[in-house]
C-alpha positions in Angstrom: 61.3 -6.0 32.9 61.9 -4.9 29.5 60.7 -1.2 28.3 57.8 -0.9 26.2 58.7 -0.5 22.4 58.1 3.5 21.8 56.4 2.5 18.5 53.4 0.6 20.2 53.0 3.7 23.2 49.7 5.2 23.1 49.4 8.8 22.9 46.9 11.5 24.3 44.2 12.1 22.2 41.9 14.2 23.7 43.3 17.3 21.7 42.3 14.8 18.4 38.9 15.2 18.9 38.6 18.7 17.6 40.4 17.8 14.6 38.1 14.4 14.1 35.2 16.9 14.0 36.4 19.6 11.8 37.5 16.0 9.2 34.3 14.7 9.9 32.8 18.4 8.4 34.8 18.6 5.3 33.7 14.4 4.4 30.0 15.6 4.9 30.7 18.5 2.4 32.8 16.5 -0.5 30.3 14.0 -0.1 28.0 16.6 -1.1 30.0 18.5 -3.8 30.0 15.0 -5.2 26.5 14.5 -6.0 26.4 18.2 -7.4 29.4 17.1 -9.8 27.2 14.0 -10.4 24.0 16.1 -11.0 26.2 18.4 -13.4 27.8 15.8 -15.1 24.4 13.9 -16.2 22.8 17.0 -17.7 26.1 17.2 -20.2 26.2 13.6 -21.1 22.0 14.0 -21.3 23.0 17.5 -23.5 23.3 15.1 -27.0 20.0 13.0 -26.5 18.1 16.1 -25.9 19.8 18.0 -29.1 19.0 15.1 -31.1 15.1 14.9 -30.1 14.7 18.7 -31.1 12.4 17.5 -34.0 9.4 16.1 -31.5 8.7 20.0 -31.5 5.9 21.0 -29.2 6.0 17.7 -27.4 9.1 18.1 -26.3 8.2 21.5 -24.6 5.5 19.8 -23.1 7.4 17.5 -21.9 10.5 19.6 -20.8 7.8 21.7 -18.9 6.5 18.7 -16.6 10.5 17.8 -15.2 12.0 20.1 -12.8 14.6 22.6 -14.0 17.2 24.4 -12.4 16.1 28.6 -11.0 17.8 29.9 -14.2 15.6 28.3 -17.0 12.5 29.9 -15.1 12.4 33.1 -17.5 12.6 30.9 -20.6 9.9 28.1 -19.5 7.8 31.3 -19.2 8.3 32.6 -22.3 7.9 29.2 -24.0 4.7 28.9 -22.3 3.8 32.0 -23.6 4.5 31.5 -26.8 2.7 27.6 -26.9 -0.5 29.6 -25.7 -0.3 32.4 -28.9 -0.1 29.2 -30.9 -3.1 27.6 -29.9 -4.7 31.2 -30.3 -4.1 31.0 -34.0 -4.6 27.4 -34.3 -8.4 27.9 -32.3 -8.7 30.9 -35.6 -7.8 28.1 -37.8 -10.1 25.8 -36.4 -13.0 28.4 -36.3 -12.8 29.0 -40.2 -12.4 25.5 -40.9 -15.9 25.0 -39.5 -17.1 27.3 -41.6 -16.3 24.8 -44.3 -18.1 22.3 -42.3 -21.2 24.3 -41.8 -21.0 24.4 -46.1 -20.9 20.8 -46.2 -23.5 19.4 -43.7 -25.7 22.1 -44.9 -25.4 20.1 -48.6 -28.7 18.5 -49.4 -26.8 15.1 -49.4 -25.6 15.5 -46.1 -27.8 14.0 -43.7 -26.8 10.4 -43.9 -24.0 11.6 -42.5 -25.2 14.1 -39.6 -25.3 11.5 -37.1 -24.1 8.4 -36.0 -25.0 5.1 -38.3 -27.9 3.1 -37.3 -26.3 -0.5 -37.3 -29.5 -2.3 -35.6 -32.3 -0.2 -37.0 -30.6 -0.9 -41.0 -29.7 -4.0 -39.8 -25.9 -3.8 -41.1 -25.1 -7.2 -39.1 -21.5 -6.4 -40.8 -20.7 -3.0 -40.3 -18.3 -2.8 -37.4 -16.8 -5.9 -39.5 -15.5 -4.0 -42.6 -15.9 -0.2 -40.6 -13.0 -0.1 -38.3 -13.6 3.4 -37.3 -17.3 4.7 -37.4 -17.5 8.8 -37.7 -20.0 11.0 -38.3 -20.6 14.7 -38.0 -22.0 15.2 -34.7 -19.2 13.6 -33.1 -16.9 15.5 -35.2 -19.1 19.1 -33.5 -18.9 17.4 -30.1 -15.3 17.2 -30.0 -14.7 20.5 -31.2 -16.7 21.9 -28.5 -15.3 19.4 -25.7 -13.2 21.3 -23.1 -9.1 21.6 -23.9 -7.4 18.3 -23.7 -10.2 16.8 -24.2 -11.5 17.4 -28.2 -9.5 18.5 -31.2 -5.4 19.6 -30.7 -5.3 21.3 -34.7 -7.4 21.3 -37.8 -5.4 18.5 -39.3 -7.3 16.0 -36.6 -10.6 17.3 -37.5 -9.5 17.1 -41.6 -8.7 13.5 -40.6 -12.2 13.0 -39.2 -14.2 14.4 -42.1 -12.3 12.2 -44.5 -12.8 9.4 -42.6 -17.5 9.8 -42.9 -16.9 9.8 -46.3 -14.2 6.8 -46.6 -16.2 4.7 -44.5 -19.2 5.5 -46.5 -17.7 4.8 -49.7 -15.7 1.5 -48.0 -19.2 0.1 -46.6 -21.3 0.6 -49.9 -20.5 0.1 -53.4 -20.0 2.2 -56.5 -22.9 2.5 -57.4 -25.2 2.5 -54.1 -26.5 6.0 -53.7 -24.5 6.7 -50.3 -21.4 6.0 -51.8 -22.2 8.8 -54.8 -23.3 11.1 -52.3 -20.3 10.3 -49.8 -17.6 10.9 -52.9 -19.5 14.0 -54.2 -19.4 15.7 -50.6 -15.5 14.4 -50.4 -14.7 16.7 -53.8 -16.3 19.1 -52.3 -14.7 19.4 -49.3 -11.3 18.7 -50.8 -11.8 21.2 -52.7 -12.6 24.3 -49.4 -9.8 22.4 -47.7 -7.4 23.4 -50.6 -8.1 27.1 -49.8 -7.3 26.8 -46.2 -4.2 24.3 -46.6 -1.8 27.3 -47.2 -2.6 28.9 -43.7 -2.4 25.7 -42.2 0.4 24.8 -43.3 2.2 28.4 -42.6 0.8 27.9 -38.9 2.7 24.4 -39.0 5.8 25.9 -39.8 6.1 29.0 -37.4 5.2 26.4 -34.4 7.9 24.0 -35.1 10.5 27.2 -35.6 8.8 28.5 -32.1 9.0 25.5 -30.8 12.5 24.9 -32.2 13.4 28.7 -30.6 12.2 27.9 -27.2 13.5 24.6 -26.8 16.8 26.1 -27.3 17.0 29.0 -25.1 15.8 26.5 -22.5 18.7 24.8 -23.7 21.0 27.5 -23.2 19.4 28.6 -20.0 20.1 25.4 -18.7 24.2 25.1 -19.7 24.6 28.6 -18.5 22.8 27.8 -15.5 25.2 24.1 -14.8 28.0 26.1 -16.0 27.7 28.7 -13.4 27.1 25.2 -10.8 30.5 23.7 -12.2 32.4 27.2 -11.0 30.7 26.9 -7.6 31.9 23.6 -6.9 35.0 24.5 -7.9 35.5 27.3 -5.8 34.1 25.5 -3.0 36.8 22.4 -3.8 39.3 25.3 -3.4 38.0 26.2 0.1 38.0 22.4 1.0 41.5 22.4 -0.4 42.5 24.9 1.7 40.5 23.8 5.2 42.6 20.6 4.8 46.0 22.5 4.1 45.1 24.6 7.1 44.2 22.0 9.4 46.8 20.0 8.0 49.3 23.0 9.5 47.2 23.0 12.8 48.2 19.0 13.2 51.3 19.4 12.7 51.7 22.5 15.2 50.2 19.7 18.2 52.5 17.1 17.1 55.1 16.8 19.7 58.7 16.2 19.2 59.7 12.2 19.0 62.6 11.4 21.6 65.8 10.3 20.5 65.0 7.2 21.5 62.3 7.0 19.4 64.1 8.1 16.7 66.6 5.5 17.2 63.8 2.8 17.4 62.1 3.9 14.1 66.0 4.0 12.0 66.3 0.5 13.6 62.3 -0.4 12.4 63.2 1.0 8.9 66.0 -1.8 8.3 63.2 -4.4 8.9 60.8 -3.2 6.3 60.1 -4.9 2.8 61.5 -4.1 -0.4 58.4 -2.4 -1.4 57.7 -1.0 2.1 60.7 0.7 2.1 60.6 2.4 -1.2 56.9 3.4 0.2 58.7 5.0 3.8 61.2 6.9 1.7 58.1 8.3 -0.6 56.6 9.1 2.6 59.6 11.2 3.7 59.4 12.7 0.0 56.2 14.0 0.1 56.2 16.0 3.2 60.2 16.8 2.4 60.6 18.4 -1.2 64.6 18.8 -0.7 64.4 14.7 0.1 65.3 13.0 -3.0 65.0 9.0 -2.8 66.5 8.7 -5.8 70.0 6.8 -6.3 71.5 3.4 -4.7 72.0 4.4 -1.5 69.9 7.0 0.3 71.2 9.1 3.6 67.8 9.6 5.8 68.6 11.9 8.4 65.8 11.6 10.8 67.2 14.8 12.8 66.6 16.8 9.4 62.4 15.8 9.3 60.0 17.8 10.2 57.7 16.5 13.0 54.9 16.0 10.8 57.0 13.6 8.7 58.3 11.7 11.3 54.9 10.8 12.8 53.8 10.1 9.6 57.0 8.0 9.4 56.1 6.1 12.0 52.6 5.3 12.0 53.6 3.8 8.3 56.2 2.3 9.7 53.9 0.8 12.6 51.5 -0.5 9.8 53.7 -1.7 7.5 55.4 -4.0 10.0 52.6 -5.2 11.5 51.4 -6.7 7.9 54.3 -8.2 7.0 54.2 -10.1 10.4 51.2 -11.6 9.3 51.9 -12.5 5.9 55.0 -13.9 7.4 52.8 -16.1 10.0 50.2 -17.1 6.9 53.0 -18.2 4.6 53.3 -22.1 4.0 56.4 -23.5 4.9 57.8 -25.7 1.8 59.8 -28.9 3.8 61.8 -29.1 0.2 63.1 -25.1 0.9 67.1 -24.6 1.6 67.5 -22.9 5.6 70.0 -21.3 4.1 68.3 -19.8 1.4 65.5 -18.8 3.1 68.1 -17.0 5.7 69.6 -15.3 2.2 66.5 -14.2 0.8 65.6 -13.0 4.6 68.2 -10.6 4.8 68.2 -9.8 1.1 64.3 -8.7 2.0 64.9 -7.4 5.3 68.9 -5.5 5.4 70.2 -5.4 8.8 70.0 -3.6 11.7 72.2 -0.9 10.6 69.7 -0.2 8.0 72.7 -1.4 5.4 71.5 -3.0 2.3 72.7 -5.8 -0.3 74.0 -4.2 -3.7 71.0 -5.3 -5.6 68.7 -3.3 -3.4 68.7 0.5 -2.2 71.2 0.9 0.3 69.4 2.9 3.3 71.8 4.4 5.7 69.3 6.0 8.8 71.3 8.8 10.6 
C-alpha cells in the first residue's frame, strides 16, 4: 500500500479555533471602520453642494436643523437657533409698525370697500373669481397677522404683498373710471407712499439675516469638518491597532506552526517542478514576501527550502496544494484537438511543467529546489 502524499495529510486543528475567533473579531471591526470611512467620505463629497446652496439663507438653517448632525455641531445649532429667534424678534417689531401704517389706511374714509371680504352673490359679480385670481381684503390680511407662528405672516414683505394685492384686484376688476377703482389707486399712493418710510428698516433687517444666516451656516459648517476630521484620525488610529492585531496574531500563527519533515520538504521541491508558468512565478512571490533576503529575480533561482521560515513554508505549501489542484482541472476541462502533434503537446508539457528535478527550459526561469 502506497503512503499517503504529505501534501493531502490533514492536520490538528483544534488550536485553530482560537485564531478563527480572534480573525472573525477584527472582520466584524473593519467591516465597521468601513462604514465610518463611508459615512466620512459622503459628508466631503456632500461639502461642495452644501457650499454652493449657502444663498437659500434661513431655509437652509431650517433645514440643516431638522437632519441629524454629528455631537460636535451641537454648540453651533444652538447658537444658530438663537440667533433665527432674535431675528424674528425684530422682524415681529417690523411687523408691528407696519400695522400702524395699516391702521392709517383702513381708517381712510375710502376704505371700507375694502375691510372685508367681496360680496360675489349679494353684487352679483357672476365673473369675479373669473378675472380675480386671488381675492384679498383686509380682514384676512388682520387674521393672519394674528394667526399663531407658522401659521400667518413669516416678514412684512408677505403682508406688503397682500395689501397691494386689495387694491390691484380692485383696480383689475373695475374700470378707470368706476369709483372703486379711484378709491382703490388713491389708497395704493397712499400706502406706497408709508411703505417708502419703512423700506429702509426693512431692507437693513433683510440684510443682517442673510449675513446671520450666512455666519451660522458656516460655523455649522466648520463644526462639522472639525468634527469628521477628528472621525478620520480615529479610524485611522484604530486601522493602526487592526494593523497591528493582525501582525501580532500573524506572529502567534506562526509560533504553532510545526516544523514540515524532510519528507515533506522533499515532496513540496518535487510539487514545485509541476507548477505552471504563472504558478510558479506566484510560489517564488510567496517565498518573497515572507523572505525579504529571497530575491526571485534572475534566470535561474536557488530555493533552499532548509533556509524558510516555517511560516513560509506552510504558506508554501497550501499555495502549492491549491495551485495544483486547479491546474488538474483545467487540464481535465481542456478539449482535446484530434488535429494536435503528441509530440508537441509532450513539448509544450514539459516546457509548462520542468521536470522533476525542478530544472527548467532556457526560455523559462530555471528553479533549482534544494
Amino acid at each position: 500500500m502506497m503512503d499517503a502524499d504529505p501534501l493531502s495529510q490533514p492536520e490538528p486543528r483544534d488550536y485553530l479555533e482560537p485564531f478563527r475567533v480572534s480573525v472573525h473579531q477584527i472582520l466584524n471591526r473593519v467591516n465597521q471602520l468601513e462604514k465610518q470611512v463611508t459615512e466620512v467620505e459622503q459628508f466631503y463629497e456632500s461639502t461642495d453642494n452644501i457650499q454652493g446652496n449657502n444663498s437659500k439663507g434661513g431655509s437652509l438653517v431650517k433645514e440643516k436643523g431638522r437632519e441629524k448632525h454629528p455631537t460636535g455641531t451641537k454648540k453651533p445649532m444652538q447658537d444658530a437657533s438663537h440667533t433665527e429667534a432674535a431675528a424674528a424678534k425684530r422682524m415681529q417689531e417690523l411687523m408691528r409698525q407696519f400695522s400702524t401704517i395699516l391702521r392709517q389706511i383702513t381708517q381712510h374714509k375710502w376704505a371700507w370697500p375694502f375691510l372685508d371680504p367681496v360680496d360675489v352673490e349679494g353684487l352679483r359679480l357672476h365673473d369675479y373669481y373669473e378675472v380675480i385670481d386671488k381675492p384679498m381684503d383686509f380682514s384676512t390680511i388682520k387674521s393672519k397677522m394674528e394667526a399663531k407662528e407658522g401659521q400667518g405672516y413669516n416678514n412684512v414683505r408677505e403682508i406688503y404683498a397682500d395689501v397691494r394685492l386689495i387694491f390691484k384686484n380692485a383696480m383689475k376688476y373695475n374700470n378707470e373710471k368706476h369709483d372703486v377703482h379711484v378709491m382703490a389707486k388713491t389708497l395704493l399712493e397712499k400706502f406706497e407712499e408709508k411703505w417708502l418710510q419703512l423700506l429702509p428698516k426693512v431692507a437693513e433687517e433683510e440684510k443682517r439675516q442673510l449675513e446671520e444666516e450666512a455666519q451660522a451656516q458656516l460655523d455649522i459648517q466648520l463644526a462639522q469638518e472639525t468634527t469628521y476630521a477628528n472621525k478620520a484620525k480615529d479610524i485611522s488610529t484604530e486601522l493602526y491597532e487592526v494593523d497591528m492585531q493582525l501582525k501580532s496574531l500573524k506572529e502567534m500563527v506562526i509560533q504553532k506552526c510545526r516544523k514540515l519533515s524532510t519528507q515533506e520538504k522533499k515532496m513540496l521541491g518535487v510539487t514545485l517542478g509541476k507548477l505552471s508558468l504563472e504558478n510558479l512565478y506566484r510560489a517564488l512571490d510567496v517565498v518573497a514576501e515572507t523572505n525579504p533576503i529571497f530575491q526571485p529575480t534572475g534566470d535561474e533561482v536557488d530555493l533552499d527550502l532548509d533556509a524558510q521560515s516555517d511560516y513560509t513554508l506552510w504558506r508554501l505549501k497550501a499555495f502549492v496544494k491549491d495551485a495544483l489542484e486547479e491546474q488538474e482541472k483545467v487540464d481535465e476541462g481542456a478539449a482535446v484537438n484530434p488535429n494536435d502533434n503528441p509530440d508537441d503537446k509532450r513539448n509544450k508539457k514539459r516546457r509548462d511543467s520542468g521536470d522533476s528535478s525542478g530544472k527548467t527550459n532556457p526560455k523559462r526561469k530555471k528553479l533549482s529546489a534544494l
